[in-house]
Every structure is written in C-alpha cells, then in structure tokens.
N, C-alpha and C positions, 0 to 999 in steps of 0.2 A: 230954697232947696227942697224943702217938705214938701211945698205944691207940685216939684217937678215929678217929683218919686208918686207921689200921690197919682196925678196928670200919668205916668209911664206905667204905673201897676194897672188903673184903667187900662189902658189901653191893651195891656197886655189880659187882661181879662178878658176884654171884647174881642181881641185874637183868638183865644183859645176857645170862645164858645161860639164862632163862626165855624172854625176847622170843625167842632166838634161836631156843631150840625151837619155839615157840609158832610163830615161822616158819616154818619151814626140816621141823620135827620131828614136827611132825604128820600124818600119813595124810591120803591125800584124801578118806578116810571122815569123819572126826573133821572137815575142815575145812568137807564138803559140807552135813554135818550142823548144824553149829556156825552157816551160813549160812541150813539152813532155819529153826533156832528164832527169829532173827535176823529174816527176814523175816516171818514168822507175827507175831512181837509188832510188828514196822510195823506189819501189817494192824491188830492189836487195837488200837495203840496212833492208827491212824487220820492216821499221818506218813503222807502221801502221797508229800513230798519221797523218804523214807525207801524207799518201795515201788520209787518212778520209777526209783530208782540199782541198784536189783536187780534189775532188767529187763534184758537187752540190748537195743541199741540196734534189733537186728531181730525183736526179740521180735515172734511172732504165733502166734497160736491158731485155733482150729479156731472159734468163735465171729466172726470176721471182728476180731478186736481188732489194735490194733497197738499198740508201748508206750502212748503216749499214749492213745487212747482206753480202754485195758486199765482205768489207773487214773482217768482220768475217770469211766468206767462203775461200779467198785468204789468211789471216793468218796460218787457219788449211792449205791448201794445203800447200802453201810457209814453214811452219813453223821448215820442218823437212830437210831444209838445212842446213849445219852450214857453205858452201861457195856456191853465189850464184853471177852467172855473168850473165846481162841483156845483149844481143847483140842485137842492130835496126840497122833497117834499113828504113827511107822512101821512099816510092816507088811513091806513089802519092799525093796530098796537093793541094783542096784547097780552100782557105782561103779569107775571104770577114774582114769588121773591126772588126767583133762581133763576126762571127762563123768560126768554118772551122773543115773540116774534112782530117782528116789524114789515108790512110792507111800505116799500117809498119808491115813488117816482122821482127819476132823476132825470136833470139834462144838464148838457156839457156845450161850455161855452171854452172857443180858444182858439190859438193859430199854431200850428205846427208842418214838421218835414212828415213825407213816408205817408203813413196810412191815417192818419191823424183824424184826416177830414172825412174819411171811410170808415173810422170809430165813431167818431162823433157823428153822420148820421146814422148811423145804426142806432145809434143808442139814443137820439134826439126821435129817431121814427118809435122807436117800443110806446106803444098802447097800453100794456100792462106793467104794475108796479114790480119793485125787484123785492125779492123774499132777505129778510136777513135774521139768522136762527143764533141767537145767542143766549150764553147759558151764564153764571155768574159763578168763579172759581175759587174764591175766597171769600173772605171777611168786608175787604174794602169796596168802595165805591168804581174803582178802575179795575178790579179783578172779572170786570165782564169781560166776553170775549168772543168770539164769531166763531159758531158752530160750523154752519154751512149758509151760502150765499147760492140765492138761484133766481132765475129770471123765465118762463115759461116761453118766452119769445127768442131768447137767447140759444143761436148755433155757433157752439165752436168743431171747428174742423178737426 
C-alpha cells in the first residue's frame, strides 16, 4: 500500500511540473507556434466557435472584416467542403514576449460542393506566404490571439 501512495505521489509530481513547464516554461516562440497549428486545424476542422476565440476582440483586416464577419465570411467559403486538409508551412517568425508575426505558406488539400475547388485553387496558386499578426492577451500560453490575417495576393470582392 506505501509503494502505491509513494508510485501515485510521483506521479503526481511529474504532472504538475510538466503543466508547469508547459506554462510557465515554454518560449513565446514554441507557444506562438503551438497556437498557430491550433488554429489552422479549427479552420480544417470547420469549428467556427473554435476560430471566433482566436480572434481578438478587435481583430480587423485589410479586407474590411472584423471578428465576426472574418468567420462568417470563411464559413460560407470553407463551408462546402466535406474533407478538408490545412498544409503550413513557416517560412519566417518573428516573435518578441507579446507579439509576433508569422508568415506561412499554406495549401489545401480536399473535395467539396459549390466553390470549393475555386478556393482551393486560388489559394494552392498564391506565390506569397500569408501574414498572421498576433499579440498575446494574458498570462497563459493559449491567451495568444490573431490580430490581423493578410495575404498580399489575396482579392476579396
């Protein structure tokens, strides 16, 4: 019985100073990062809820968006995939405690109704990487958050 309490306090030790790293211990590179792949599979995964919370609240774009309309807009487009795969890549980063900016190349792999196959070449042709401006809103590792998203190739109507 002592070996198991013994055996379970370990363990629980080795929990809380994983989390604690995982907090505390990781770089703002590692955790900017760690936020972009995070968001990218929202997109793929077509949680809008998911995208909405990775937005700042003043998020706007050079597109006229603001949060809400940002993912309104990416819903109808995204919306007529029914398999949708996000491929990155970063090409450049970087990253101060609070901000950083990332460019990454994306392409889109999938099969869908509607305009689907007219997104995804558009976005499989773009030559240049996409901008993503994020700032970091608290304490935690997940309070980063997308400032503004822009693409220099990118026409929205």
């Amino acid at each position: 019985m002592r070996a198991l309490l013994i055996l379970l306090a370990g363990l629980l030790l080795i929990s809380l100073a994983w989390f604690g790293w995982w907090v505390w211990g990781r770089s703002p590179e590692a955790q900017v990062l760690a936020r972009q792949t995070a968001f990218l599979a929202a997109v793929e995964d077509r949680d809008w809820d998911e995208v909405k919370s990775m937005l700042t609240d003043d998020y706007m774009d050079d597109y006229g968006h603001d949060r809400e309309s940002a993912v309104e807009d990416a819903s109808q487009v995204l919306g007529g995939f029914i398999v949708l795969t996000v491929k990155s890549e970063v090409v450049f980063k970087q990253v101060v405690p609070d901000l950083a900016m990332l460019k990454v190349k994306i392409q889109m792999e999938g099969k869908g109704l509607g305009l689907s196959e007219v997104v995804m070449g558009q976005v499989n042709n773009m030559t240049l990487p996409w901008f993503f401006h994020w700032h970091k809103k608290g304490p935690w590792p997940w309070d980063w958050k997308i400032v503004q998203i822009h693409h220099d190739e990118l026409r929205v109507p």
